[in-house]
C-alpha positions in Angstrom: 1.0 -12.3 -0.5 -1.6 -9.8 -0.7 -1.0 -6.2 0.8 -3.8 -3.5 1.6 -1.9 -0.2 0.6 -3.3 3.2 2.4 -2.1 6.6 2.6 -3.6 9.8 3.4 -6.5 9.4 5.0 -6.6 12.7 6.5 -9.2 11.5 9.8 -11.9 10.3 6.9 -13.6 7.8 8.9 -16.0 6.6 6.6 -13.0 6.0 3.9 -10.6 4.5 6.2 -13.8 2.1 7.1 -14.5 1.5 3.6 -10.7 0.7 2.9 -10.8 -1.9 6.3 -13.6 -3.4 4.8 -11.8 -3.7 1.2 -9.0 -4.7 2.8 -11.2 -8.1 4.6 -12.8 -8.5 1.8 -9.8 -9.4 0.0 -8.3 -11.3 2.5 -5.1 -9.1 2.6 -2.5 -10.4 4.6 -1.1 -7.2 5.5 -1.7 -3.6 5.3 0.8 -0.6 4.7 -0.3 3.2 5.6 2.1 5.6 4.1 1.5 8.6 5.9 -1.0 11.3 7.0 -3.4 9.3 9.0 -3.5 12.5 11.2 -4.8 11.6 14.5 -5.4 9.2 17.0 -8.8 8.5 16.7 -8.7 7.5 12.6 -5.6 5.4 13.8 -8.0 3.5 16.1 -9.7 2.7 12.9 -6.7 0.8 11.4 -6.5 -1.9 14.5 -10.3 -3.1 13.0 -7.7 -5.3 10.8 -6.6 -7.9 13.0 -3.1 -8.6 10.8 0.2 -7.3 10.7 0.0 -3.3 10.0 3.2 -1.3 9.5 3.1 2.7 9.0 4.9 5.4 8.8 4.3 9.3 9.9 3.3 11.8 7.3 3.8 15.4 7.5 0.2 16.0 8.8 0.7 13.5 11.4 1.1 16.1 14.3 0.3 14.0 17.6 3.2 11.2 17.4 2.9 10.3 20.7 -0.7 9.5 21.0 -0.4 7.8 17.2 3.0 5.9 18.4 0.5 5.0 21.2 -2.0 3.5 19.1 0.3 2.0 16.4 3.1 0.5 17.3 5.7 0.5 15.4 5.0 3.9 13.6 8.1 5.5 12.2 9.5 8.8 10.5 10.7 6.1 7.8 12.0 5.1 5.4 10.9 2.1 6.7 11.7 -1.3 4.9 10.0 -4.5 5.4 10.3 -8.1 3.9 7.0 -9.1 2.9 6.0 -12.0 0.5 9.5 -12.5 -0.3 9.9 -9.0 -1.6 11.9 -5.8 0.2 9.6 -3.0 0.4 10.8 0.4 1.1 7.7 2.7 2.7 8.1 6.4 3.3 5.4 9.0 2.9 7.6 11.9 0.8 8.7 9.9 -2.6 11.9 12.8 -3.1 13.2 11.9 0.4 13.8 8.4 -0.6 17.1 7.5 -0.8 18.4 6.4 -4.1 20.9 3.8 -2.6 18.2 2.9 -0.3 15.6 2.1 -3.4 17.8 0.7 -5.0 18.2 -2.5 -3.3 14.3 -2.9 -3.0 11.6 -4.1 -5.3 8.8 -2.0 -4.1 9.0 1.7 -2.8 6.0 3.0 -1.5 4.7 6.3 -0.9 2.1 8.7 -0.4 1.9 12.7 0.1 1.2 14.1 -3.1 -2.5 12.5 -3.1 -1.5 11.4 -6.8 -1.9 7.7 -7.8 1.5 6.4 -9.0 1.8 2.4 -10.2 4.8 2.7 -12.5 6.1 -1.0 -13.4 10.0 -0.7 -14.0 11.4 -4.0 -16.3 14.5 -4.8 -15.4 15.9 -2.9 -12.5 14.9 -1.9 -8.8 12.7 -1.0 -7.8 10.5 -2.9 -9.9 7.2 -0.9 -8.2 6.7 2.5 -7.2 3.5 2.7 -5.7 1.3 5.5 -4.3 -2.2 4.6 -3.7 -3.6 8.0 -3.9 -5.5 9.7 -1.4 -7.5 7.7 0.7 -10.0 11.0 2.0 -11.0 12.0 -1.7 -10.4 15.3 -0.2 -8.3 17.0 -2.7 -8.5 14.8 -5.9 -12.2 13.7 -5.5 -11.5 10.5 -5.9 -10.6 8.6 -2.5 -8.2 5.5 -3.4 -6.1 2.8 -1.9 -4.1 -0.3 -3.8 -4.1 -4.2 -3.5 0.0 -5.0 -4.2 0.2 -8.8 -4.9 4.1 -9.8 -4.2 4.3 -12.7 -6.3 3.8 -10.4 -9.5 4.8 -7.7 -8.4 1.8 -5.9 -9.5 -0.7 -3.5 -8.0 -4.9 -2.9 -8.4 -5.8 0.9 -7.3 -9.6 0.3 -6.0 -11.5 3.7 -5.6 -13.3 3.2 -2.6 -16.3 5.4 -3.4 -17.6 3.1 -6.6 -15.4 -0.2 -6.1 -14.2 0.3 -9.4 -10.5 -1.0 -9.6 -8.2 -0.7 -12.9 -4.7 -1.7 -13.5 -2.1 0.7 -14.6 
C-alpha cells in the first residue's frame, strides 16, 4: 500500500495542490496529514483526493470546529491506524508520543518541527519514524511531503517545488 504523507501546510494552496496532484499521480491509496493544516479553507483542499484521509490537529490548527467540519475524523491524536498491514501511530508533536504507545507500532508519524525525519530502525518498533517536512516551504525553503510504501516499510520525501525525490 502506498500512502501520501503531509504535514504542515500552513494554508499554502498552491503546495497542498501540488501535493494532491503528487499524491494522484502516484496512485496513493491513502493520505495522512500530520498537523498544521490551519484552516478550513486549505482543509477543503485535502477532500480533492477522493480516498481515505486520516489527520490529526496541529498546534496552529486554531478553528477545530470548522476543520472537524470539513474532515471528519480529525483528532488531537495520537491517532493509530492499520494500514497496509502495518500499525501506524500519527501525531503532529514527535516528544508527545508515547513510548509504550510507539512501541507496539511500525510507523510513527509526525510533523511540527518542519524537519524532514526518515530514520529506518532494524530490528525493533518502530521500524519508521517519519516526518515529511514542511509542506508550505515557508520556514525551511524547501516545501516537502513523503510516499510511505507499507510493504517495505520505506519512505520517498518528494520536494514539491522541483519533483525531485531522494531516499534517506
Amino acid at each position: 500500500m502506498k500512502i501520501g504523507v503531509i504535514s504542515d501546510s500552513h494554508d499554502h494552496m498552491p503546495m497542498i495542490a501540488a501535493a494532491m496532484d503528487l499524491f494522484a499521480g502516484e496512485r496513493v491509496d491513502a493520505i495522512i496529514h500530520a498537523g498544521d493544516i490551519v484552516s478550513p479553507f486549505a482543509a477543503k483542499m485535502l477532500l480533492a483526493f477522493r480516498g481515505p484521509r486520516y489527520t490529526v490537529f496541529g498546534n496552529n490548527d486554531g478553528e477545530h470546529a470548522g476543520l472537524s467540519a470539513i474532515l471528519a475524523g480529525i483528532t488531537p491524536g495520537p491517532l493509530v491506524l492499520e494500514l497496509g498491514g502495518r500499525r501506524i501511530l500519527v501525531h503532529h508533536w514527535i516528544e508527545q508520543v508515547p513510548k509504550e504507545l510507539a512501541a507496539g507500532v511500525d510507523v510513527v508519524i509526525t510533523g511540527h518541527t518542519h524537519q524532514i525525519v526518515n530514520e529506518r530502525i532494524e530490528g525493533r518498533r518502530p521500524g519508521l519514524i517519519l516526518n515529511p517536512g514542511e509542506c508550505c516551504g515557508w520556514l525551511t525553503g524547501v516545501a516537502s511531503v513523503a510516499i510511505l510504501d507499507t510493504e517495505s516499510l520505506t519512505a520517498r520525501i518528494v520536494t514539491l517545488a522541483t519533483g525531485k525525490s531522494w531516499r534517506i
